[in-house]
C-alpha positions as CSV (number, residue, x, y, z in Angstrom):
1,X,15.9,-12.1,16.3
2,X,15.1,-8.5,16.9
3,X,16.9,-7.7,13.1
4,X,14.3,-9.9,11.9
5,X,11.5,-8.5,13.4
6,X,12.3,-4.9,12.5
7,X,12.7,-6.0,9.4
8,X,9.3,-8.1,9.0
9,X,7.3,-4.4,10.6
10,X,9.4,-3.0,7.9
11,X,7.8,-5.0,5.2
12,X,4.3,-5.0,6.8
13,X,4.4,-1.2,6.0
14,X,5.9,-1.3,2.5
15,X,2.5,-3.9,2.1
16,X,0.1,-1.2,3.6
17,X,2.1,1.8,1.7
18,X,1.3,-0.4,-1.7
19,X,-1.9,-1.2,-0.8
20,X,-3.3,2.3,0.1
21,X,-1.7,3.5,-3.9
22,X,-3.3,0.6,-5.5
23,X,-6.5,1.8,-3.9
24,X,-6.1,5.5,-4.5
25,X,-5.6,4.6,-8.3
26,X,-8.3,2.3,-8.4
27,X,-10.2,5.4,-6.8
28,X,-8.5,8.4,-10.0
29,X,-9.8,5.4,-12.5
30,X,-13.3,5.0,-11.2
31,X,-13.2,9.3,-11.1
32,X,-12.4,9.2,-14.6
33,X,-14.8,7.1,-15.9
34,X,-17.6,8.6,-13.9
35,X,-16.8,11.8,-16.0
């Protein structure tokens, strides 16, 4: 039970991690095509 639930905190911050570089490249291709 406890496995599980490190485990399921472990993938909650792989899904933030993933989130926050989709952003920030989102963010480098708006950059770009404002210059």
């Amino acid at each position: 039970m406890l496995k599980d639930v490190h485990s399921g905190e472990e993938l909650v911050e792989m899904r933030c991690d993933h989130v926050l570089e989709r952003h920030e490249s989102l963010v480098t291709d708006e950059d770009k095509s404002g210059k």
